[in-house]
ZAMARGU-4260 file (C-alpha; in steps of 0.2 Angstrom, whole numbers, plus 5000, padded with zeros to 4 digits):
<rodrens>
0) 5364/5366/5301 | 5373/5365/5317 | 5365/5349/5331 | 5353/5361/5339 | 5345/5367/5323
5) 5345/5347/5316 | 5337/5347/5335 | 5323/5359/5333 | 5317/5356/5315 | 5317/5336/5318
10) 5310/5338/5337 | 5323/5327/5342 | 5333/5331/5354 | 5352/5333/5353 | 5355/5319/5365
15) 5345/5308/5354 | 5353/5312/5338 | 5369/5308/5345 | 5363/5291/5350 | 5357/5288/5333
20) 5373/5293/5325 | 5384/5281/5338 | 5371/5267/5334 | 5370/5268/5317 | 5353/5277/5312
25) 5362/5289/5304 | 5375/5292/5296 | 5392/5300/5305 | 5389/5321/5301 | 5399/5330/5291
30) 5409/5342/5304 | 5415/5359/5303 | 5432/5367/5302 | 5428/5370/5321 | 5423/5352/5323
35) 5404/5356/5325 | 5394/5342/5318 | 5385/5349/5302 | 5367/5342/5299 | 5359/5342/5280
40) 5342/5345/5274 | 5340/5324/5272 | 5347/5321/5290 | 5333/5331/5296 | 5320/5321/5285
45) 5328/5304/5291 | 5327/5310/5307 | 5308/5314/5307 | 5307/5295/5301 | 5316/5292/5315
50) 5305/5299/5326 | 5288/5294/5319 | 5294/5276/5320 | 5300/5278/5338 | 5282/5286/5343
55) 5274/5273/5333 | 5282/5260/5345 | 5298/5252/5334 | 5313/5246/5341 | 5330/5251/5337
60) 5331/5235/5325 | 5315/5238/5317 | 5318/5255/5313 | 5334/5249/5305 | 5321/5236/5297
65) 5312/5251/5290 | 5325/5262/5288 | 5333/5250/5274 | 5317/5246/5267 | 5311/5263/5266
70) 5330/5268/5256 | 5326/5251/5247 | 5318/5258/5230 | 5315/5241/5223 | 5307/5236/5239
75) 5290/5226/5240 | 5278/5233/5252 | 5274/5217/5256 | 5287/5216/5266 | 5286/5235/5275
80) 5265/5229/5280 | 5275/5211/5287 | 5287/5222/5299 | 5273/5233/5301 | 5259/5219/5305
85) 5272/5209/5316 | 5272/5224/5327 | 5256/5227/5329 | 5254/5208/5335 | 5269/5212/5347
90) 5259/5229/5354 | 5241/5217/5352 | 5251/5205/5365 | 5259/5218/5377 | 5241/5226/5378
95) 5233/5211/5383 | 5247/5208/5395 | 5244/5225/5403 | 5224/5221/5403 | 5228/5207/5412
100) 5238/5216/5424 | 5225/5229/5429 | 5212/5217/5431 | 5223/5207/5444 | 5230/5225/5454
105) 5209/5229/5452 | 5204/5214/5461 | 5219/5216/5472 | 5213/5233/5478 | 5195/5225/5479
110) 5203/5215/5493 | 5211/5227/5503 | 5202/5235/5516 | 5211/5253/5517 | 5210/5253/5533
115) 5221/5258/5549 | 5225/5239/5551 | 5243/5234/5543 | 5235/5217/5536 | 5234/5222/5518
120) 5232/5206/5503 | 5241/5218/5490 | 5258/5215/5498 | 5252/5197/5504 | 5252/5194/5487
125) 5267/5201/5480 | 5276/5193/5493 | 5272/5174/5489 | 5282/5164/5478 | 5271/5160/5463
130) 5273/5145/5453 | 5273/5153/5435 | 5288/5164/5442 | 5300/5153/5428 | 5288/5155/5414
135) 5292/5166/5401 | 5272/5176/5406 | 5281/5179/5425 | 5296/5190/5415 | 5281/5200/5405
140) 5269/5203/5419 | 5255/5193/5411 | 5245/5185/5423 | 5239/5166/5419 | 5223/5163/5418
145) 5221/5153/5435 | 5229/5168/5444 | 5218/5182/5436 | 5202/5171/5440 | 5208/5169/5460
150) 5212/5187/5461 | 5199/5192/5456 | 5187/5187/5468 | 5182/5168/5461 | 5192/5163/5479
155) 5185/5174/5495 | 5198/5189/5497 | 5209/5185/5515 | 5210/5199/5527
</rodrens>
């Protein structure tokens, strides 16, 4: 089958499948006389793994992880639930950073007045240097603790 057809049966898109062959995800395809990629039966089914992973959060290398594991038949599950359980501590760590987020923008937008006046604590705020800007949270947009408490409304909001 030609890309679009590998395409529509995997509901991956063409662009993506040639990403994933220049990357390694799968192998070259086979080409026609006319030089048109030719897809098999088992590139389609890699694909679908391909995308299930990718919708279930994986990176690249984790998917190459899994990908090897899965065509791995002496495997040990033990070590697919390990990739698997690292994961979800990764996603359990990137959803509490995003909790912590909202509750600061929330308390943030408590303190603004939404008013005609220009004075507004939301860009106040983004605008100030902030201590935990060269800690590794700053680069993942957790919030400490201490910032999270004062935003939201421990300290008097400032208008």
């Amino acid at each position: 089958m030609n890309i679009g057809e590998a395409s529509k049966a995997s509901k991956v898109s063409a662009k993506m499948i040639r990403y994933y062959e220049q990357i390694g995800l799968i192998p070259p395809a086979d080409r026609t006389d006319s030089g048109y990629r030719a897809y098999t039966q088992d590139d389609v089914h890699r694909l679908h793994f391909i995308r299930r992973s990718r919708d279930l959060g994986f990176s690249v290398a984790e998917i190459t992880d899994l990908l090897g594991l899965w065509n791995d038949k002496s495997r040990q599950s033990a070590d697919v639930k390990r990739l698997a359980q690292q994961h979800i501590d990764e996603l359990d760590r990137r959803i509490e950073s995003m909790l912590e987020m909202a509750a600061t923008l929330k308390a943030l937008i408590r303190c603004c007045a939404g008013d005609e006046r220009p004075d507004c604590p939301i860009l106040h705020t983004l605008e100030q240097p902030d201590i935990s800007d060269n800690k590794p949270e700053a680069r993942t947009g957790a919030v400490p603790r201490r910032a999270r408490a004062n935003a939201a409304g421990k300290k008097p909001c400032a208008h």
